[in-house]
SEDREN-323371 format. One record per residue (C-alpha): x, y negated, z. Coordinates in pm, 1 decimal. Each point is the difference from the previous one (the first is absolute). Layout:
residues N
+----------+----------+----------+
|        u |        v |        w |
+----------+----------+----------+
|        X |        Y |        Z |
...
+----------+----------+----------+
This chain:
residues 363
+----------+----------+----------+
|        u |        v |        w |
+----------+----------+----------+
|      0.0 |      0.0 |      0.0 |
|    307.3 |   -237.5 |     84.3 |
|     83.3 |    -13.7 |   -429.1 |
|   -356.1 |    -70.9 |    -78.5 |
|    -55.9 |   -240.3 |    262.1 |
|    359.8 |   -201.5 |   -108.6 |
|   -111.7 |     20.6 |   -364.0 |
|   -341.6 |   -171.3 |     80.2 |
|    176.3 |   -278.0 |    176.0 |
|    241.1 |    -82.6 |   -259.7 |
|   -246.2 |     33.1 |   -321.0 |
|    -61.4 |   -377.2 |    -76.0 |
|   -151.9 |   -170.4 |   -320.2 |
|    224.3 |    -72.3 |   -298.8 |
|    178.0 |   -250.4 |   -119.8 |
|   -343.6 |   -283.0 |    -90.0 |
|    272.9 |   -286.0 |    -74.3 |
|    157.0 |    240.9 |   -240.6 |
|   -314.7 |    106.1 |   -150.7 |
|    -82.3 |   -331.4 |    -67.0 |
|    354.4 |   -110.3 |   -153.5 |
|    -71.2 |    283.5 |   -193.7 |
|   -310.7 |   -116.1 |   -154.1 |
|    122.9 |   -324.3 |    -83.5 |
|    284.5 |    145.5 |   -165.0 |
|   -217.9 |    285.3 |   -215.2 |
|   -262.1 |   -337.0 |    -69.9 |
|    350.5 |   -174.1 |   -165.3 |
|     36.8 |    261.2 |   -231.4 |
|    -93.0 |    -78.4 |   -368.8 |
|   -367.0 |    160.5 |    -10.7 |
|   -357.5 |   -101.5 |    121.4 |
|     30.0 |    -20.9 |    361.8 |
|   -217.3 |    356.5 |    127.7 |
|     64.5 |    145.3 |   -326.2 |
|    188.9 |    266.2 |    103.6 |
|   -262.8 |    130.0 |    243.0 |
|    101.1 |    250.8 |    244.8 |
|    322.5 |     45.6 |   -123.7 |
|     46.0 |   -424.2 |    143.7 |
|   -118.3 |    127.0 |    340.2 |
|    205.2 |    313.3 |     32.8 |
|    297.9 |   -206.5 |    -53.1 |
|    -80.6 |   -265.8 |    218.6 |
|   -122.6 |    275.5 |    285.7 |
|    288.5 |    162.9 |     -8.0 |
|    214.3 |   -324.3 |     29.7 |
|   -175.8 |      7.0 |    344.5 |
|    139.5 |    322.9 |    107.4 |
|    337.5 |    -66.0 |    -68.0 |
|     47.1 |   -374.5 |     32.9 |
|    138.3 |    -71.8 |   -350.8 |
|   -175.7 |   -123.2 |   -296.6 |
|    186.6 |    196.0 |   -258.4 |
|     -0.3 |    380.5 |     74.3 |
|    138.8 |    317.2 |   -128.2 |
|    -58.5 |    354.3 |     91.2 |
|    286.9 |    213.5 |     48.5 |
|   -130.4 |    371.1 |    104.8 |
|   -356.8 |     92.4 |     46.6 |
|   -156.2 |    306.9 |     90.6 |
|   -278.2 |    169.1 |    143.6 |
|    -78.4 |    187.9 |    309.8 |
|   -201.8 |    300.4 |    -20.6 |
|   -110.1 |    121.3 |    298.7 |
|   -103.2 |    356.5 |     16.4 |
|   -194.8 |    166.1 |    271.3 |
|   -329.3 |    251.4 |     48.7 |
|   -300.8 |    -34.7 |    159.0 |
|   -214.4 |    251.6 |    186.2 |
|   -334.0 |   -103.9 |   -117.6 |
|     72.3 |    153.4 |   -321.0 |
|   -109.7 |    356.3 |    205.2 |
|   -329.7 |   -192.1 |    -84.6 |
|     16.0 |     55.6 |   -348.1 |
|     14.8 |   -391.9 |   -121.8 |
|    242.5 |     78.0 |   -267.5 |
|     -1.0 |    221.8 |   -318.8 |
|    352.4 |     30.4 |     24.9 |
|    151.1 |    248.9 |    247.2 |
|    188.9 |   -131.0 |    228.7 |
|    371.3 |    164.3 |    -71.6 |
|      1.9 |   -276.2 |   -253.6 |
|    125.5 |   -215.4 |    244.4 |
|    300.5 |    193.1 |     24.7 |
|      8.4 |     79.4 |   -324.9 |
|     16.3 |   -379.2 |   -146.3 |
|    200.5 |   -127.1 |    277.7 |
|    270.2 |    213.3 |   -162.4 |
|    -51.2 |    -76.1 |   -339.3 |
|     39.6 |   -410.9 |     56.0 |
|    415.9 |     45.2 |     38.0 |
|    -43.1 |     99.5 |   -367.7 |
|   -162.9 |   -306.1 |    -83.2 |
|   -254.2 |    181.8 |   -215.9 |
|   -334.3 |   -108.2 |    169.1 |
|   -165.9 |   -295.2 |    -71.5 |
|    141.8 |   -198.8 |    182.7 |
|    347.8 |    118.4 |    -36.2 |
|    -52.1 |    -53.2 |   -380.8 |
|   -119.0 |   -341.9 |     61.5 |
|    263.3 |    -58.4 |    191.0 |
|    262.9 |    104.9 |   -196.6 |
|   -122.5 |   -252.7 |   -296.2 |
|     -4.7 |   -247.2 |    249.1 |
|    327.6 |     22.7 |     84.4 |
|   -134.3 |     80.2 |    380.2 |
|     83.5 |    272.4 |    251.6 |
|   -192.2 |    232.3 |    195.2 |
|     24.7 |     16.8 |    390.6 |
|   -145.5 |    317.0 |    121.8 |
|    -69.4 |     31.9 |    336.7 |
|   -144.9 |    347.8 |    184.1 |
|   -192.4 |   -135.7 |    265.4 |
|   -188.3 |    235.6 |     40.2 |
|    -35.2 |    288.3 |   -226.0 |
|   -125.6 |    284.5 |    111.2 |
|    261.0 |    257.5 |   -115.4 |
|    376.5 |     -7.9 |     43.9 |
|    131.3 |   -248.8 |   -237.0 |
|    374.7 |     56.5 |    -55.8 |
|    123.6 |   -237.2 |   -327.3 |
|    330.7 |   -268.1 |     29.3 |
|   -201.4 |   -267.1 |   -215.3 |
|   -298.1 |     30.4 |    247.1 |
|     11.3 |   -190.6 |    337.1 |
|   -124.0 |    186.8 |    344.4 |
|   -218.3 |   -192.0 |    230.4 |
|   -237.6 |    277.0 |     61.4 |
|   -214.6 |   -112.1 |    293.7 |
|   -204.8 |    301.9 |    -27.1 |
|    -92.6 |    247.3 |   -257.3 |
|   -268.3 |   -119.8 |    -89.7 |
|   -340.9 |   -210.7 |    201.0 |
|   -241.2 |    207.8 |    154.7 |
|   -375.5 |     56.4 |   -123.3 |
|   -142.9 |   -360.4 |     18.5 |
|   -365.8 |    155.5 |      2.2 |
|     52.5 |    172.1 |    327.1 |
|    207.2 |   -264.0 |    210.9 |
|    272.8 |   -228.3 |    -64.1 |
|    222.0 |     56.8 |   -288.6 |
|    355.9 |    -97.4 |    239.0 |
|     63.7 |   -141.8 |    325.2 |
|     23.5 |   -381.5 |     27.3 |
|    362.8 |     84.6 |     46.7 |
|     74.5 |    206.2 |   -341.8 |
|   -200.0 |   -322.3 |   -136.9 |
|    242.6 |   -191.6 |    120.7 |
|    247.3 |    186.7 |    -85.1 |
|    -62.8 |     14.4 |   -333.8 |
|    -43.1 |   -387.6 |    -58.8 |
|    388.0 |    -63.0 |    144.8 |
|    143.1 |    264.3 |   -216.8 |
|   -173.9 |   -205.8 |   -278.2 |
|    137.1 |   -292.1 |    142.0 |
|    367.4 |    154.0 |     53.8 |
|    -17.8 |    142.3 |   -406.5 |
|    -26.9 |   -366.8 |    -90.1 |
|    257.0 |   -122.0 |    258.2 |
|    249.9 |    212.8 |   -165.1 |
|   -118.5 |    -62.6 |   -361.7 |
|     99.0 |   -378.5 |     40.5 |
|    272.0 |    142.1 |    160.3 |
|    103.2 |    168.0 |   -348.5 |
|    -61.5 |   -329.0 |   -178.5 |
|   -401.1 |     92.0 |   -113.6 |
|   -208.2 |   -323.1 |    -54.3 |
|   -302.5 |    125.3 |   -142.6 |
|   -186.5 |    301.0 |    158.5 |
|   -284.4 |    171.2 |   -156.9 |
|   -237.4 |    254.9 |    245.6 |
|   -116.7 |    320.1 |   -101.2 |
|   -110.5 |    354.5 |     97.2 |
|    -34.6 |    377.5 |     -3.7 |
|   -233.8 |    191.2 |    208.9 |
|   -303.2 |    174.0 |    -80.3 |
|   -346.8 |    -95.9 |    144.1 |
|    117.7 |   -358.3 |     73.6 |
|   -253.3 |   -168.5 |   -163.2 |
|   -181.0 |    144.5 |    205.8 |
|    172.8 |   -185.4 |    323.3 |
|     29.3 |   -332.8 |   -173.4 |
|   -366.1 |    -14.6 |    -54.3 |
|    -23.4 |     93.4 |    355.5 |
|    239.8 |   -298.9 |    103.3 |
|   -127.0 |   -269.9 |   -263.0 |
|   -391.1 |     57.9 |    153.3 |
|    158.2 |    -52.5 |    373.1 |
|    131.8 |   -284.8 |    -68.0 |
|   -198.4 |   -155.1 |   -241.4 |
|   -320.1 |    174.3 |    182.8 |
|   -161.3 |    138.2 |   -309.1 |
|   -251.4 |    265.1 |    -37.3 |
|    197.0 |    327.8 |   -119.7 |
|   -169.5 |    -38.9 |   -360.8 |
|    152.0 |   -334.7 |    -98.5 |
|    357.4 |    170.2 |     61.8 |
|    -38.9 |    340.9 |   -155.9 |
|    103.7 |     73.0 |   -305.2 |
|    -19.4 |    349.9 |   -228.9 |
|    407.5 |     53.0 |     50.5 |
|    187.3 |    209.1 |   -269.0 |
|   -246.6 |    254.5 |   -155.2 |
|   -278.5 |     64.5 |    256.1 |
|   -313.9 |    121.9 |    -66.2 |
|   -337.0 |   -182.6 |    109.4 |
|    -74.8 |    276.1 |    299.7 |
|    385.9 |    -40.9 |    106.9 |
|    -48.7 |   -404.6 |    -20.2 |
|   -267.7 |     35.6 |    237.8 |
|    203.0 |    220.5 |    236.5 |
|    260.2 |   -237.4 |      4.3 |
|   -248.8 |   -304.9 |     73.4 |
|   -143.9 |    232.0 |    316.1 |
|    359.9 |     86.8 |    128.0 |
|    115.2 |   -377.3 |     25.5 |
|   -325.0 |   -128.4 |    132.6 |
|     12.4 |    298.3 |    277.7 |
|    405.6 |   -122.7 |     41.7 |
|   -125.2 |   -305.8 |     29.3 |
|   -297.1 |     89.2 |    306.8 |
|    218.4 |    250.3 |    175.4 |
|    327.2 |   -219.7 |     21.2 |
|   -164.5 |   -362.2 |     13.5 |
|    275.8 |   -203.8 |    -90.2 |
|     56.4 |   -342.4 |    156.2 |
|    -42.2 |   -281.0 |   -320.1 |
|    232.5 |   -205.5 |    206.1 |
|    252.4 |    181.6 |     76.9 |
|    219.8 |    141.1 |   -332.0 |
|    153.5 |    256.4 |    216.0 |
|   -311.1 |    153.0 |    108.5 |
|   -134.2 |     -0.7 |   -369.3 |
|    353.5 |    184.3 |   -141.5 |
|      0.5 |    296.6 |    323.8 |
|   -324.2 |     65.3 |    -42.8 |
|    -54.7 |     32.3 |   -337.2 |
|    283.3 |   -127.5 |   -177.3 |
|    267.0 |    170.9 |   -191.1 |
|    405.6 |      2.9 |     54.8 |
|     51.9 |   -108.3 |   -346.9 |
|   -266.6 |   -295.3 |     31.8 |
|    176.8 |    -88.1 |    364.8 |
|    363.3 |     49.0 |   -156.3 |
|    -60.7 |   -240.9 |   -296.5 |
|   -164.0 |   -212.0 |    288.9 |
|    336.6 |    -73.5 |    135.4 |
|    197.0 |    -68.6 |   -325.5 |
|   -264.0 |   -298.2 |    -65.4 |
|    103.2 |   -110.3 |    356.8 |
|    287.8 |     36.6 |    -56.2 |
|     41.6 |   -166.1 |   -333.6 |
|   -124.3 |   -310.2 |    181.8 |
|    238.3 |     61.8 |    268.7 |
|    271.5 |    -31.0 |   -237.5 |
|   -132.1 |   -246.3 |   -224.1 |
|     -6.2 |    210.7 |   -323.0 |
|   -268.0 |     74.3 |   -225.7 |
|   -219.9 |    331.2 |     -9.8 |
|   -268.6 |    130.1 |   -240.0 |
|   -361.4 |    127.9 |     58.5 |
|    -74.3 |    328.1 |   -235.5 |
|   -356.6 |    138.0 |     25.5 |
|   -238.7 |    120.1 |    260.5 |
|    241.3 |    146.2 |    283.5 |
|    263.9 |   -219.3 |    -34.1 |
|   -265.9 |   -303.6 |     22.8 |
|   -143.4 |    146.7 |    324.9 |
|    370.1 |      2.4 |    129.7 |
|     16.4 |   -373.3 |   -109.7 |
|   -373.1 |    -46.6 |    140.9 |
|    109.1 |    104.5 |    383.3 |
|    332.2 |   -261.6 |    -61.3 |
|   -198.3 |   -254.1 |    -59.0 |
|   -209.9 |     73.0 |    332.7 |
|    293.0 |     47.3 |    221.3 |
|    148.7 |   -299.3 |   -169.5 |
|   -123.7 |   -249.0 |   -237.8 |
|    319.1 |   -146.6 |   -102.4 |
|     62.4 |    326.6 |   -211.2 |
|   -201.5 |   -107.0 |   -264.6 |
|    281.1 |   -293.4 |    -94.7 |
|    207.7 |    296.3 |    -99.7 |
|   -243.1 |    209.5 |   -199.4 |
|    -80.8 |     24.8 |   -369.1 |
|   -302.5 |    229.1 |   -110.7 |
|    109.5 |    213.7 |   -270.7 |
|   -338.6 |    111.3 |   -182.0 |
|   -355.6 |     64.7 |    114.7 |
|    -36.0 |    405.2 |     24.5 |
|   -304.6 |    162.4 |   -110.8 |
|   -101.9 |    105.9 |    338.2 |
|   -302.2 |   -205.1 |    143.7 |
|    138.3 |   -166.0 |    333.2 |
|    208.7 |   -166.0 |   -166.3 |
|   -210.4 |   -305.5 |    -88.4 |
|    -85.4 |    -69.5 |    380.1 |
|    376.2 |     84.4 |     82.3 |
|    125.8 |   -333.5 |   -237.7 |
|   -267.3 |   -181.4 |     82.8 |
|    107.1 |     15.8 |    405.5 |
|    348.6 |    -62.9 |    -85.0 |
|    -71.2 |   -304.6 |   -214.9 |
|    222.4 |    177.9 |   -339.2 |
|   -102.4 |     97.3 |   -361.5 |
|    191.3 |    252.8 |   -138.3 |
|    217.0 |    -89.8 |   -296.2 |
|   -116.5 |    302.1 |   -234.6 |
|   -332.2 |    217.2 |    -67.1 |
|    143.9 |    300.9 |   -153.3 |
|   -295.2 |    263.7 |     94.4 |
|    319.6 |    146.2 |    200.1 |
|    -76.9 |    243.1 |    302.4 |
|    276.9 |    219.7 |     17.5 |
|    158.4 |   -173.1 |    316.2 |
|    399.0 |     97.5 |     77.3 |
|     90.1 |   -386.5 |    -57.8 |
|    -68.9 |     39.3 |   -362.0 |
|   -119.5 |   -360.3 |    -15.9 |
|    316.9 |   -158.7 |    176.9 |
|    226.0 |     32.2 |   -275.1 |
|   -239.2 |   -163.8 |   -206.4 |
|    -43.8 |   -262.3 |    167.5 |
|    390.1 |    -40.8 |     68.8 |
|     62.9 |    -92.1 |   -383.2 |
|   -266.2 |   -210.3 |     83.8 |
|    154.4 |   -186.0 |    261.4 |
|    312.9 |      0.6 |   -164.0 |
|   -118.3 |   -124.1 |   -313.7 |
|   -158.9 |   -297.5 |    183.0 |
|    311.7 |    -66.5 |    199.4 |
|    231.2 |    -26.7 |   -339.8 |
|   -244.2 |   -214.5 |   -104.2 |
|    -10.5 |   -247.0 |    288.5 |
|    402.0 |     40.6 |    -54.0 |
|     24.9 |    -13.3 |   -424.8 |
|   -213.7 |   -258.9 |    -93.3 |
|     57.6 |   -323.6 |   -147.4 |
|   -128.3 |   -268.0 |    190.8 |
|   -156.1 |   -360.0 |   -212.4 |
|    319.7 |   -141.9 |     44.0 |
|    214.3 |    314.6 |   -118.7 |
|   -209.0 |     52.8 |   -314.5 |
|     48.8 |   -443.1 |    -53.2 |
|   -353.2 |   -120.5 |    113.0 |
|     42.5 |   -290.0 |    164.4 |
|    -98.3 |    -75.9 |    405.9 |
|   -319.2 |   -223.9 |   -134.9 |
|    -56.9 |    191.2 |   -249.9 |
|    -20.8 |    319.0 |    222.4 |
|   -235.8 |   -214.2 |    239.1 |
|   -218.8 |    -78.2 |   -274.4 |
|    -37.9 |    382.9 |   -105.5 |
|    -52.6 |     70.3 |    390.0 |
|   -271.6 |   -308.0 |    -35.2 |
|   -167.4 |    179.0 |   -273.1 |
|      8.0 |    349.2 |    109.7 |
|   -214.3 |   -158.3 |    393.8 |
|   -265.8 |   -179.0 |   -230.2 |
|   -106.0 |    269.4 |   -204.9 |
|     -1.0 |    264.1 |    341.3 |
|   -266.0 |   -274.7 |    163.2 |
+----------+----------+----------+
């Protein structure tokens, strides 16, 4: 509890006086002021994090937390659950989606077993198994408030040591069958919704196993009565490793003043119980693409951020982050490439003038 309770203390907002030298700079540049969209805020946003108004990445990658859960003894998945194991071992080969994605991206993967239920024994895959694997949500709490805990400062201590190794932008991501199942669970905690608005169909269910899956979280949800206001509660109780893990790297992104990137549904509940345990978070975070899954639109809508893709994309891992990272970098060589009026020989008044122009015709 000591790491978690140091991080929250020393998670502050950004940098606003660099965000706004930022967007006076990115307004110079020879264009319609706006133009650029989203691309104009990334770059001033992330001027924020680190204090500077011209930025460069120089290694990215993304954390992929991979853990089970007990409720799948439920049957909420059509998947068995020795995939876990199974795809934990096949990211080091960077032949999953994400690890593809990645790979094009220039990106690495961090893989982290915190909490898979079999042995895991691979040198490109970090141990911080708290557990193997949560309990059965639907019959009482999923961990102890401890093992919650536990799990959030090893996400915190991944990150430490990332920044450590010279990472500046961290993506989240995750492996662990049935956790859609949990993050539904923790997004209608927190966000108090009725099971139905947070449910979706998952990876290849059929209607009579959808409706199995709606019954088992609502009867998580009645057994284990999770406290909305406190985010520890919420993760023991019916929370996953993985969602508590990547919980602690957006902690401790903040911590460290480095950006980190939202995927999908898990990752987003992860980001979700950051937020509650710390609102300054959110100064650090970029959303990477809105998932398929349902809960999603109340999930952005809480935490005040659109997403900067719609892909149709549910496969979860972190598949979105490297997306979004040539994303982010393309709007930071931007903010750091482009002519300004003066550079491309437009005059001060004549640059006021255009400026002039471009205000009347937004009124």
């Amino acid at each position: 509890m000591m790491l978690l309770d140091e991080t929250l203390k020393e998670i502050t907002h950004s940098d606003k006086e660099a965000v706004m030298k930022a967007k006076q700079h990115i307004d110079n540049l020879a264009k319609p002021i706006g133009s650029l969209g989203k691309l104009e805020e990334i770059g001033a946003k992330f001027a924020g994090i680190t204090g500077k108004t011209i930025n460069k990445v120089n290694k990215k990658t993304v954390v992929v937390m991979c853990a089970d859960n007990g409720v799948c003894d439920e049957g909420v998945s059509a998947a068995p659950q020795s995939i876990t194991t199974l795809m934990t071992y096949c990211f080091p080969k960077m032949t999953t989606g994400v690890g593809v994605l990645a790979e094009f991206a220039g990106a690495d993967l961090t893989i982290v077993d915190i909490g898979v239920k079999d042995e895991i024994n691979h040198p490109k895959i970090i141990s911080r198994k708290i557990m193997k694997g949560t309990k059965n949500m639907s019959i009482g709490p999923a961990m102890s408030r401890e093992e919650a805990i536990k799990a959030i400062e090893a996400g915190i201590e991944i990150v430490d040591n990332l920044v450590k190794e010279g990472y500046d932008l961290i993506g989240t991501g995750e492996m662990g069958i049935g956790n859609t199942s949990s993050s539904a669970a923790v997004i209608a905690s927190l966000l108090d919704l009725k099971v139905e608005d947070v449910v979706g169909m998952g990876a290849g269910l059929t209607l009579q196993q959808f409706q199995n899956k709606m019954e088992v979280i609502q009867r998580s949800l009645d057994i284990n009565k999770p406290d909305k206001n406190d985010v520890i509660d919420v993760l023991s109780k019916v929370g996953g490793l993985d969602i508590a893990g990547m919980c602690g790297c957006f902690l401790g992104a903040a911590k460290n003043k480095v950006a980190i990137v939202i995927d999908g549904l898990i990752s987003g509940a992860a980001a979700l119980c950051a937020y509650k345990l710390k609102e300054e978070v959110l100064d650090y975070m970029f959303a990477s693409h809105k998932s398929e899954e349902i809960a999603v639109e109340s999930l952005f809508k809480e935490i005040k951020m659109t997403p900067m893709l719609d892909l149709n994309m549910r496969l979860g891992e972190g598949s979105g982050c490297p997306l979004a990272f040539n994303i982010i970098e393309a709007a930071l060589y931007m903010t750091g490439h482009m002519a300004s009026f003066n550079e491309v020989g437009i005059q001060e008044e004549e640059s006021e003038k255009l400026v002039d122009i471009r205000d009347k015709s937004m009124i």
